[in-house]
N, C-alpha and C positions, 0 to 999 in steps of 0.2 A: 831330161834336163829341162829348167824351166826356168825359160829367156824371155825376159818381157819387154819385147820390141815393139813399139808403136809405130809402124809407117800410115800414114793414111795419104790416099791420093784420090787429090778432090780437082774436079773440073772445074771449068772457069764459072759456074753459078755454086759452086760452094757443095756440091753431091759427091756423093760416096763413089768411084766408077765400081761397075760389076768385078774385076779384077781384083781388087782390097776384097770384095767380102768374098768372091772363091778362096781366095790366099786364106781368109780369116777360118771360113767355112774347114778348109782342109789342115789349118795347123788346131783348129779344134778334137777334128778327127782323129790326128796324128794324139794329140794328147790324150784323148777319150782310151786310144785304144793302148798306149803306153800306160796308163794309171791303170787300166784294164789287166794287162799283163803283169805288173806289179801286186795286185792283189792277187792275184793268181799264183804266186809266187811267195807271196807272204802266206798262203793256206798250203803252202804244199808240205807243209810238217804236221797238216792235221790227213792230206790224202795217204802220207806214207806211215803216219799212226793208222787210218785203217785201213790200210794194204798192210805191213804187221801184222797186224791185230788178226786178220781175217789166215794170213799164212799161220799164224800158231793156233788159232783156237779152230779153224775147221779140222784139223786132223786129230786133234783132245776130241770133237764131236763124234767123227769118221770112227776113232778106235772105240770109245765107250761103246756106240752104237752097233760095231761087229763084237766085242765083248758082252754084251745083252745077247745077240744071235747067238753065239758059239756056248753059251752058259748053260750047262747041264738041266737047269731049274727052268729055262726060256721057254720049251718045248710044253713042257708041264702046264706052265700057268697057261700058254696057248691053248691045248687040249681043253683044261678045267673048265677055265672062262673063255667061252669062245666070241662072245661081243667085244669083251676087255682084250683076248688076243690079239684079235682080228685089228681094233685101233690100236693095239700096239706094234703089230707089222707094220703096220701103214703108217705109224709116227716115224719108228725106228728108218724104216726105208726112206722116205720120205729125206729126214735128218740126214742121211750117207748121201743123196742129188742133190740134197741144194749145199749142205758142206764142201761135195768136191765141187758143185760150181762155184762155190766161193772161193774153194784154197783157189783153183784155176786164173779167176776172176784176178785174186788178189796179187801173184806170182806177175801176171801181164802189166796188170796198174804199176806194180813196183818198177819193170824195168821200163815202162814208157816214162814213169814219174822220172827217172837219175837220165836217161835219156832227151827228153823234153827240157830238164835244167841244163846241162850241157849245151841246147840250143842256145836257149837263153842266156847263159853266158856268154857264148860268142856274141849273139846278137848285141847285148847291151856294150862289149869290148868295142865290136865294130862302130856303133853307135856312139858312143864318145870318143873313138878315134875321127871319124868325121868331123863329130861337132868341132874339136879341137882343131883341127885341122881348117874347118869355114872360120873358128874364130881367129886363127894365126893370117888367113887370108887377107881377111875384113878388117883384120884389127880390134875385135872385138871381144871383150873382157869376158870371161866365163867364170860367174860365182862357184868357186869350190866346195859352198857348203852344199847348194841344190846337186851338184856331182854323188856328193857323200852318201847323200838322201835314196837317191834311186840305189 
């Protein structure tokens, strides 16, 4: 929420006291790291495209890769050519460790990513049930469009 309260507390020669600019200092941080989390949040339909992405196409990779192995012909061309063999075990193998480290990879991203939103919903609920709550105290007006916004 973005509340634009001016207090400034100035001493009797007209100075800033230390207090206002901590206040200032921390409700900057406070904002820093809310806009922070909001971006974060606005990309997390590109993290859960490639968590997706990484669960369906490592195991397309994983099976091609054991269907080359298991292929009546695979053995053959290994024997014939043995330099072209030999990089083709080692693509193929290769391709099946870092695929299941990906499907792996991908399968933890996803339940951390539905996981982590859930936080963040609550957080943000609790978050403007506060606000709302200081502003019914204070009396003080809360624009509903910046509510909408976050």
């Amino acid at each position: 929420m973005k509340k634009k309260i001016n207090l400034i507390n100035q001493n009797d020669r007209g100075n800033i006291n230390d207090s206002t600019i901590m206040n200032s200092e921390r409700n900057n941080i406070l904002t820093l790291i809310d806009n922070f989390i909001e971006q974060i949040t606005k990309i997390r339909r590109f993290f859960i495209g490639v968590s997706i992405s990484s669960i369906i196409l490592a195991p397309i990779a994983i099976s091609l890769a054991i269907y080359l192995f298991t292929h009546q012909s695979f053995f053959k061309i290994v024997e014939a050519e043995r330099e072209f063999g030999l990089g083709l075990v080692v693509l193929l193998t290769s391709v099946i460790i870092i695929s299941s480290i990906l499907f792996v990879t991908g399968i933890l991203q996803y339940k951390q990513i539905g996981s982590w939103h859930k936080k963040y919903e609550s957080y943000k609920k609790e978050k403007d049930d506060i606000d709302q709550y200081i502003a019914n105290k204070f009396n003080i007006e809360i624009d509903k469009e910046d509510i909408n916004k976050e």
